[in-house]
C-alpha positions as CSV (number, residue, x, y, z in Angstrom):
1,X,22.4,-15.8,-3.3
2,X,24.3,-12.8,-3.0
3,X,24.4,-9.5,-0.4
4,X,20.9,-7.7,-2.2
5,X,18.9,-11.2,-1.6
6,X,19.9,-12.7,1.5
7,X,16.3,-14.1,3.0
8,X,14.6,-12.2,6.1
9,X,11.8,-13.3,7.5
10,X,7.8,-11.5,8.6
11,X,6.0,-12.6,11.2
12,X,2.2,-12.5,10.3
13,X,-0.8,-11.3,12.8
14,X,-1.6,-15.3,13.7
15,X,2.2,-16.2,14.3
16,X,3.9,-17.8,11.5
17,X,7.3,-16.9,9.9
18,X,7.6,-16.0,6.2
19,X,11.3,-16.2,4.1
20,X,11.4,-13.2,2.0
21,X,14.1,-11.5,0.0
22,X,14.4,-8.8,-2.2
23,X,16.2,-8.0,-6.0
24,X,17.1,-5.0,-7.3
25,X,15.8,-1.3,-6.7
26,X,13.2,0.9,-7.6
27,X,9.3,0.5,-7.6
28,X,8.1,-2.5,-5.8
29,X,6.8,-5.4,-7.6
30,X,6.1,-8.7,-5.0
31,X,5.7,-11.9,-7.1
32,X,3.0,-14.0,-4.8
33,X,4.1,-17.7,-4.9
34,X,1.7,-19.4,-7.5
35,X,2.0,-22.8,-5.7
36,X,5.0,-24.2,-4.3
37,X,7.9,-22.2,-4.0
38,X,11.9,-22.1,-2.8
39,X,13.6,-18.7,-2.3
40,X,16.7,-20.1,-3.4
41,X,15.1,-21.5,-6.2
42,X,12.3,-19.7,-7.8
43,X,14.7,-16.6,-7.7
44,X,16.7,-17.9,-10.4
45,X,14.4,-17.0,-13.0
46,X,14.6,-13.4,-11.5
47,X,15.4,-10.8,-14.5
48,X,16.5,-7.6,-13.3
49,X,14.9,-4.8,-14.9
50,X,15.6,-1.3,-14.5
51,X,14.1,0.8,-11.8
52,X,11.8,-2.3,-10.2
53,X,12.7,-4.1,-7.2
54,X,11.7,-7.3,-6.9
55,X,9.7,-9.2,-3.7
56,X,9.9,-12.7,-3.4
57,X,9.0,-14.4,-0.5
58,X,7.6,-18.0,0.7
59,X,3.8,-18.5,1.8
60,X,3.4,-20.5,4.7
61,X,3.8,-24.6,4.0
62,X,6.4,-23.9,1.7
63,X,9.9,-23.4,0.5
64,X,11.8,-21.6,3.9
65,X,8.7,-20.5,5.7
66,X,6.8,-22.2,8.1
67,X,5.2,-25.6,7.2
68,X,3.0,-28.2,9.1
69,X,0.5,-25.7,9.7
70,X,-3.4,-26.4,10.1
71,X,-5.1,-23.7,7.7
72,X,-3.7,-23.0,4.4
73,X,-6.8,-21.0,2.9
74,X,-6.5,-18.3,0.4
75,X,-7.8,-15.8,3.3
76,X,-5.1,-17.2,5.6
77,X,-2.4,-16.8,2.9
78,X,-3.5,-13.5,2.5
79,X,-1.7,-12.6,6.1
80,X,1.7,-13.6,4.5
81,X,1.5,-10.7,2.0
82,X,0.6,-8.4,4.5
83,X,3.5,-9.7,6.5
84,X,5.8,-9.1,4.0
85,X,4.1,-6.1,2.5
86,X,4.6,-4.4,6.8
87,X,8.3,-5.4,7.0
88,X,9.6,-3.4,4.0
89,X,7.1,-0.4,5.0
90,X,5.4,-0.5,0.9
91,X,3.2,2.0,0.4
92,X,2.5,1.3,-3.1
93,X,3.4,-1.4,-5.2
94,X,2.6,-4.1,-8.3
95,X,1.3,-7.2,-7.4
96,X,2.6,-10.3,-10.0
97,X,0.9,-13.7,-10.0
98,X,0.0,-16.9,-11.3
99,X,-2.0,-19.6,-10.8
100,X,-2.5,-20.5,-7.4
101,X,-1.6,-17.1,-6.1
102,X,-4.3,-15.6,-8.0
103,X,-7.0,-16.3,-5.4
104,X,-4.3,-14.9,-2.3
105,X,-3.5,-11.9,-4.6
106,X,-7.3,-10.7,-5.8
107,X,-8.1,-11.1,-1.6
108,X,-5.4,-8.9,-0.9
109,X,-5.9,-6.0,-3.8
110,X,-9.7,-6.0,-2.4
111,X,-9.0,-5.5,1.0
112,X,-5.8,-3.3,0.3
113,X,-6.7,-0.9,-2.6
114,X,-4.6,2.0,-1.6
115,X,-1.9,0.2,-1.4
116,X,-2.0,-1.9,-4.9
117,X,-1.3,0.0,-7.5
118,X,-1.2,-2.2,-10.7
119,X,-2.2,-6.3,-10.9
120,X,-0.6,-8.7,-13.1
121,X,-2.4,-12.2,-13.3
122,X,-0.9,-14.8,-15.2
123,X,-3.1,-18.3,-15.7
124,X,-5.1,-18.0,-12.6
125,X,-8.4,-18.4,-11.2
126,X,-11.0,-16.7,-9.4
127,X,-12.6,-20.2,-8.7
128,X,-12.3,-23.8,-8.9
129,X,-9.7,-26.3,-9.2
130,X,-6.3,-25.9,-11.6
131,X,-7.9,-28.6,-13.7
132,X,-10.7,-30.9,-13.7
133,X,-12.2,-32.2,-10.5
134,X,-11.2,-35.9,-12.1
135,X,-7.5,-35.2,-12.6
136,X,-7.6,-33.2,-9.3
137,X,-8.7,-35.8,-7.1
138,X,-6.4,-38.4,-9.2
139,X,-3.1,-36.2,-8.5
140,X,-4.4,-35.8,-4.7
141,X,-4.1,-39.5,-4.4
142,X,-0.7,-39.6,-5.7
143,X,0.5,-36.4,-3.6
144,X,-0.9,-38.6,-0.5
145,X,0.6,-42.6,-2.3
146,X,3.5,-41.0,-3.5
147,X,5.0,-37.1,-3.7
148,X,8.3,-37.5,-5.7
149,X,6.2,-39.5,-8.1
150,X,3.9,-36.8,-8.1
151,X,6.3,-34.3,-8.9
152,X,7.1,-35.7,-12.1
153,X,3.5,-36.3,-13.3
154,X,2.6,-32.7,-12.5
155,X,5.7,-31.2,-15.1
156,X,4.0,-33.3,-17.4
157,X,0.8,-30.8,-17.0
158,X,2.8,-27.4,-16.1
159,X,5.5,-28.1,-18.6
160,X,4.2,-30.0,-21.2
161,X,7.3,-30.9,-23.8
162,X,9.8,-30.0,-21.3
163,X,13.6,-31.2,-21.8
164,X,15.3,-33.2,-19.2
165,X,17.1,-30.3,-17.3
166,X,13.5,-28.5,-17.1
167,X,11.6,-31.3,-15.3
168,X,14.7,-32.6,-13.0
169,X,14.7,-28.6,-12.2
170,X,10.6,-28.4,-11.6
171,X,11.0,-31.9,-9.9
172,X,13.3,-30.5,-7.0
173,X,11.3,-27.3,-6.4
174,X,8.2,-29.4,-5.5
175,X,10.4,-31.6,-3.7
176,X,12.5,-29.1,-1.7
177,X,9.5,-26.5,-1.9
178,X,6.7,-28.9,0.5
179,X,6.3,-32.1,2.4
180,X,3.9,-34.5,0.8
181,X,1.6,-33.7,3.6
182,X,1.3,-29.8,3.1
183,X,1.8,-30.1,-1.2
184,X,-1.6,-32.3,-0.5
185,X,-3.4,-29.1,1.3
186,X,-2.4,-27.0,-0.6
187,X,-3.3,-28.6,-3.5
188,X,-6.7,-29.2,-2.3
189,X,-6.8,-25.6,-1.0
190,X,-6.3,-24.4,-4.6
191,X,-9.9,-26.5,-5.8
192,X,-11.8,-24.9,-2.7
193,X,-11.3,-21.5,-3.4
194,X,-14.0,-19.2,-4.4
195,X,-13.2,-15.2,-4.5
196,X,-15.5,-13.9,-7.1
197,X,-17.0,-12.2,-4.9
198,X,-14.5,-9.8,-4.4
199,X,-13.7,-9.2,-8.0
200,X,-15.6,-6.1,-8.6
201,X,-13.7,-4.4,-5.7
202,X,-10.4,-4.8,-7.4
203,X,-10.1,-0.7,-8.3
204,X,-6.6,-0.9,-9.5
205,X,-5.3,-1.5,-13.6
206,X,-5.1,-5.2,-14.5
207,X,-3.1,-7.1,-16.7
208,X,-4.6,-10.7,-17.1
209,X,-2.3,-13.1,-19.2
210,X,-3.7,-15.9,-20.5
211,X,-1.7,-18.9,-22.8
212,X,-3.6,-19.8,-25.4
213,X,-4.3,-23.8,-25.3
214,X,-3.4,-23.9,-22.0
215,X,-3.8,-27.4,-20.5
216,X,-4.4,-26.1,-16.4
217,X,-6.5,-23.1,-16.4
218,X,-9.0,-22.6,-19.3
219,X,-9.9,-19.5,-20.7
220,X,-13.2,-19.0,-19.6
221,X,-11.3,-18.2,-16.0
222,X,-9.3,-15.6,-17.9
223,X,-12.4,-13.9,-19.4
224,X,-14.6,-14.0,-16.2
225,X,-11.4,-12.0,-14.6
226,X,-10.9,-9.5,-17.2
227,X,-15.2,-9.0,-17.7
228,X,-15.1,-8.7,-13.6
229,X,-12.6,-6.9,-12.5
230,X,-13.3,-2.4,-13.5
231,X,-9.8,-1.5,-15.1
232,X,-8.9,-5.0,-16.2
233,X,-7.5,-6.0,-19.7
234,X,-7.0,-9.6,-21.1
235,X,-3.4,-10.2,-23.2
236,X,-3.3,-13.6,-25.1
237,X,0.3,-15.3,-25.4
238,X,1.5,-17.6,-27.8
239,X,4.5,-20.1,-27.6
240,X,4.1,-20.0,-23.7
241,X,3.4,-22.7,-21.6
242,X,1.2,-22.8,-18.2
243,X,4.6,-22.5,-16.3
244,X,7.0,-20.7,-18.8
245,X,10.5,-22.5,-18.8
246,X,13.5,-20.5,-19.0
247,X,14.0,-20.2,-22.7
248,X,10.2,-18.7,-22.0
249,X,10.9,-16.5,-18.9
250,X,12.1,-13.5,-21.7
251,X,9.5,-13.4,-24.1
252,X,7.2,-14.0,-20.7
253,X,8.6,-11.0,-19.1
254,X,8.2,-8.7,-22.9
255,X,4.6,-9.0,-22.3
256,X,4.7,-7.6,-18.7
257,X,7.0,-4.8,-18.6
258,X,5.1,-2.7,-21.0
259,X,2.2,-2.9,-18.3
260,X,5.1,-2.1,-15.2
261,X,6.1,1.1,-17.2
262,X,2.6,2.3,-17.4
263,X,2.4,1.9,-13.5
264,X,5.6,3.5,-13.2
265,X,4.8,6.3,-14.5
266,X,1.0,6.6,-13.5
267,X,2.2,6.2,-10.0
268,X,5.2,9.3,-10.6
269,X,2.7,11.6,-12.0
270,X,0.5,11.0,-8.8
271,X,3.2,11.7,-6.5
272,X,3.7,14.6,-8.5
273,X,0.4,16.2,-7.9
274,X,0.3,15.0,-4.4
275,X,3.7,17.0,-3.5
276,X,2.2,20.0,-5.3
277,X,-0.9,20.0,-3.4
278,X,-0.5,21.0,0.4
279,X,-2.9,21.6,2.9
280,X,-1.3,24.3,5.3
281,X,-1.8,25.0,8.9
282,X,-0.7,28.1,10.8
283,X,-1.2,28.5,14.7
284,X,-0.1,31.7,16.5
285,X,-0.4,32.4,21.0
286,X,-3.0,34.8,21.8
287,X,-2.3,38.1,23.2
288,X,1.5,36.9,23.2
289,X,3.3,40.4,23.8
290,X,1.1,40.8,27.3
291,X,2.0,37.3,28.0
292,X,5.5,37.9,27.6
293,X,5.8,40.8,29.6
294,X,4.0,38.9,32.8
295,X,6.1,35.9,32.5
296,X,9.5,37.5,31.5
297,X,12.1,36.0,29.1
298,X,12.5,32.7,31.0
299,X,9.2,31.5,31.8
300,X,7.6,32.4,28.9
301,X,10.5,29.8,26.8
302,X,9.1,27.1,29.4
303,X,5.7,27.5,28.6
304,X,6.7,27.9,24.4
305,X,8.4,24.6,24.9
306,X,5.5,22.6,26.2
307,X,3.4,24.7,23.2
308,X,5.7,23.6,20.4
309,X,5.6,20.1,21.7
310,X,1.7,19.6,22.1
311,X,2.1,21.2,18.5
312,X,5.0,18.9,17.2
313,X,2.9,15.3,18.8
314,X,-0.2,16.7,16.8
315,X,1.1,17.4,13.3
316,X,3.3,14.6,13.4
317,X,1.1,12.4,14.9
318,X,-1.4,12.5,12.2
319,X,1.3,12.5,8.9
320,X,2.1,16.1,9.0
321,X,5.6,18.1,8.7
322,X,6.3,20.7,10.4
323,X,7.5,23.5,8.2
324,X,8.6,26.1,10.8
325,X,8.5,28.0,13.6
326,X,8.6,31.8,14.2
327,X,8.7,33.0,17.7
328,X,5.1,32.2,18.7
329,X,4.1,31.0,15.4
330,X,4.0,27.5,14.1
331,X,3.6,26.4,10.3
332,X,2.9,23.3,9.6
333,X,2.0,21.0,6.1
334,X,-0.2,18.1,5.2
335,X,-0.7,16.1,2.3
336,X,-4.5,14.9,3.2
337,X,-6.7,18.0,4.4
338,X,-8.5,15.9,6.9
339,X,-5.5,15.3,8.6
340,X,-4.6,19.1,9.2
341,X,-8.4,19.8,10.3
342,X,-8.2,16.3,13.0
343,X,-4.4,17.8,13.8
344,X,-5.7,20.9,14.6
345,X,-9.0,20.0,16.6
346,X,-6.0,18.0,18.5
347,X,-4.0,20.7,19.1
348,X,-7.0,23.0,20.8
349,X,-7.7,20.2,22.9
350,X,-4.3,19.8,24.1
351,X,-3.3,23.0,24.5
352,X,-6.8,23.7,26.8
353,X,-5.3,20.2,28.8
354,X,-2.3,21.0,29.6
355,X,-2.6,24.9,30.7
356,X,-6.0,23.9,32.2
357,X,-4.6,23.8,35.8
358,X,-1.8,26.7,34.5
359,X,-1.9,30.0,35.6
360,X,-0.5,30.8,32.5
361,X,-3.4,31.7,30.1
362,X,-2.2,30.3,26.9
363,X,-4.7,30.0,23.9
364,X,-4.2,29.6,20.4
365,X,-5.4,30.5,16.8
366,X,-5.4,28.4,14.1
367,X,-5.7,28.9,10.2
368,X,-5.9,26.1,7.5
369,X,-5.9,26.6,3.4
370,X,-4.7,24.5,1.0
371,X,-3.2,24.7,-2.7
372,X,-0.2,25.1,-4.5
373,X,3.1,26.5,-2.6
374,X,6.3,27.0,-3.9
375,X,8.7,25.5,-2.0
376,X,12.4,26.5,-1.2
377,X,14.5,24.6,0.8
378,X,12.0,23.4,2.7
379,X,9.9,26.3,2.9
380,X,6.6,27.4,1.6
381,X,6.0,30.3,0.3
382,X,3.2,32.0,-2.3
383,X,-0.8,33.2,-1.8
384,X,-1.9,30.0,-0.3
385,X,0.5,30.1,2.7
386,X,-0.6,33.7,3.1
387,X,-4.1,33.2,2.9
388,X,-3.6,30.6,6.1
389,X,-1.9,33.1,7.9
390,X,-4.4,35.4,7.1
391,X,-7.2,33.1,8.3
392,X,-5.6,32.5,11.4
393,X,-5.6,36.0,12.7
394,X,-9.3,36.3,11.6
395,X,-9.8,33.4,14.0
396,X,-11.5,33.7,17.1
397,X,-9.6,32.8,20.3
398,X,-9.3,28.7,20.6
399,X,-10.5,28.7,17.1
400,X,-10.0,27.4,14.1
401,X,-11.0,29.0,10.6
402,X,-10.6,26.7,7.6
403,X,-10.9,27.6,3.6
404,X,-13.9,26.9,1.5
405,X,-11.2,24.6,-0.5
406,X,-10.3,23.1,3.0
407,X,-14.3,22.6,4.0
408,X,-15.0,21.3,0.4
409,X,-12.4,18.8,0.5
410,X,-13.4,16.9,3.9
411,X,-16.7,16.8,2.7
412,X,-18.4,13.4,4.4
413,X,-15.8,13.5,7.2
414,X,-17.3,13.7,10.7
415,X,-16.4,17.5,11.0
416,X,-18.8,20.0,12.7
417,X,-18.5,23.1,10.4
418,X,-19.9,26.9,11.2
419,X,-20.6,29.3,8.3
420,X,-18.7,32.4,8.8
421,X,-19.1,33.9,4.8
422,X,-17.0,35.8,3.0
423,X,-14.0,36.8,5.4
424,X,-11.9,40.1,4.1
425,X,-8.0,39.4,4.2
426,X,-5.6,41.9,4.4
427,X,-3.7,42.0,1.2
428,X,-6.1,40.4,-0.9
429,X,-9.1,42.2,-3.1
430,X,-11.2,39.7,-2.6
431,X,-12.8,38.1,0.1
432,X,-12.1,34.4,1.0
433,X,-15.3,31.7,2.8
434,X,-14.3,30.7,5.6
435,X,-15.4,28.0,8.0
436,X,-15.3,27.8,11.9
437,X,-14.5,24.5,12.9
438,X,-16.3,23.3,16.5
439,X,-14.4,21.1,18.1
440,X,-15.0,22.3,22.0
């Protein structure tokens, strides 16, 4: 494997180590291992497509992760892909699976649904055993009797009609990819696992691929995915098996990436509108000119430096940039208008801390709007920006006045909010609502 997929590993909440490695850049896609896998072996069906980076890695009991472990459950598992997912920092990716991942991957888009953006299932399950409880329990005994014998029965299922080179090739990946003892858990892990119940909290757009004839997973586990899951769509292949081979991997992958661009570009428009829309937050000192003229030039840049940084931990500290400072002033953006209102209620409650003891009365105003700046080199600019300046000199000392835009948009949050009506602001014809927020 070259430089771009050397293996790393994750360390998940209970302990164990997970082999991960990474192809290609662009919007993340992480492939959760169906079964068995090897890094250095499943990546080899790797296509590189363009603007997608790929996310292999190895769940625990397999390939170059940790193995010998006691608990191999789908909920367990699901702590590998948050490993993984916390390592390279993802805020929004594909998920791709198959078969035995399916389980893994459903728990994970359930619990995690703002970070999945798009789900591609490929002959899986929500339920039950890859195939009937008589052939499962007959290839459990041979896992147990016999595991390289195993391995060659099992392309027989997977790979029906393979050639030589496919089944000496699906042969060593079980064979490097698990012990006997773990393959057998696993295995047995795969006919225990019921996640339907999570189904209907799968909120993001689902691909569910299912090979027509196929020997492993039967269809009526592809419909009761697609019927269950909100934004799901079923896809029928032909010509495909249960594991494609490489002559299959194209035609495979032809079906998918129509589904990736769609995310692709869903995904761009949203961080379109998100960067457009900006919550903004203005503070200015109280009475600054007076202070100024008791403390003198020196002091007063002491006590501004403790401001800006009770000011700089808060907006920060809860996702915030700030935009700029100017003399006494700050400005400050936020993508989520909660956080601006929680930075600011922060803010007030710092400020009071820390000049408490002080006899230097320093108290602040604070104005919040949001909308749809212009931006210049960093800078915001346009009505918006003004109207939160505005706001925040119609604030009362230690206050905080927020929009009617601002109050409607935190709507549920636990915010204490004071009517103060229609609020004339200089430059503008008409009056804004505005809303004193209580924090004291």
């Amino acid at each position: 494997m070259g430089d771009k997929t050397q293996v790393r590993y994750a360390l998940t909440s209970d302990g164990v180590h997970i082999a991960y490695a990474t192809v290609g850049d662009g919007f993340p896609v992480v492939a959760v291992p169906a079964w068995i896998s090897h890094l250095e072996l499943t990546m080899r069906q790797a296509i590189a497509f363009p603007g997608i980076q790929w996310v292999f890695f190895d769940s625990r009991g397999a390939g170059l992760s940790d193995r010998n472990l006691d608990d191999y459950s789908a909920e367990v598992r699901m702590q590998d892909v948050e490993a993984v997912v916390a390592a390279l920092g993802l805020e929004r990716f594909v998920i791709l699976t198959g078969s035995a991942g399916g389980p893994i991957s459903l728990l994970y888009a359930a619990k995690h649904r703002q970070k999945v953006a798009g789900l591609v299932l490929y002959g899986t399950f929500a339920a039950g055993a890859l195939v009937p409880p008589d052939v499962h329990a007959a290839i459990a005994a041979l896992i147990k009797a016999d595991w390289g014998l195993a391995s060659n029965t099992l392309s027989s299922l997977f790979l029906p009609g393979a050639t030589q080179v496919e089944v000496e090739d699906f042969v060593e990946l079980q064979r490097e990819g698990a012990n006997s003892r773990d393959a057998l858990m696993l295995w047995n892990e795969a006919a225990a696992t019921d996640v339907r119940h999570c189904l209907a909290s799968v909120q993001c757009p689902t691909l569910v691929l299912h090979v027509r004839g196929d020997r492993v997973v039967p269809f009526e586990q592809a419909r009761l995915l697609a019927a269950s899951i909100p934004e799901a769509r079923l896809v029928t292949l032909e010509g495909i098996r249960h594991t494609p081979g490489p002559a299959e991997v194209e035609q495979w992958f032809a079906a998918v990436a129509p589904f990736l661009e769609s995310i692709k570009e869903r995904e761009s428009i949203v961080r379109r509108r998100q960067l457009a829309f900006r919550t903004i937050l203005f503070t200015d000192v109280v009475s600054s000119t007076p202070l100024l003229t008791q403390l003198r030039d020196v002091k007063m840049r002491e006590v501004m430096r403790d401001h800006d940084a009770v000011m700089e931990a808060a907006v920060t500290g809860h996702g915030g940039r700030v935009v700029k400072t100017i003399g006494d002033a700050f400005m400050a953006e936020f993508a989520v208008p909660s956080a601006a209102v929680e930075a600011a209620i922060e803010v007030q409650r710092a400020i009071r801390e820390k000049f408490a003891d002080s006899d230097v009365p320093v108290r602040i105003r604070i104005g919040i709007n949001a909308g749809e700046p212009i931006e210049e080199d960093g800078d915001l600019h346009g009505a918006s920006v003004v109207i939160a300046k505005r706001l925040e000199s119609a604030a009362d000392t230690n206050g905080i006045l927020v929009s009617d835009v601002v109050k409607q948009m935190v709507t549920g949050k636990d915010f204490d909010f004071e009517d103060r009506g229609p609020v004339e602001l200089k430059g503008f014809d008409e009056p804004v609502r505005a809303w004193a927020v209580r924090w004291a």
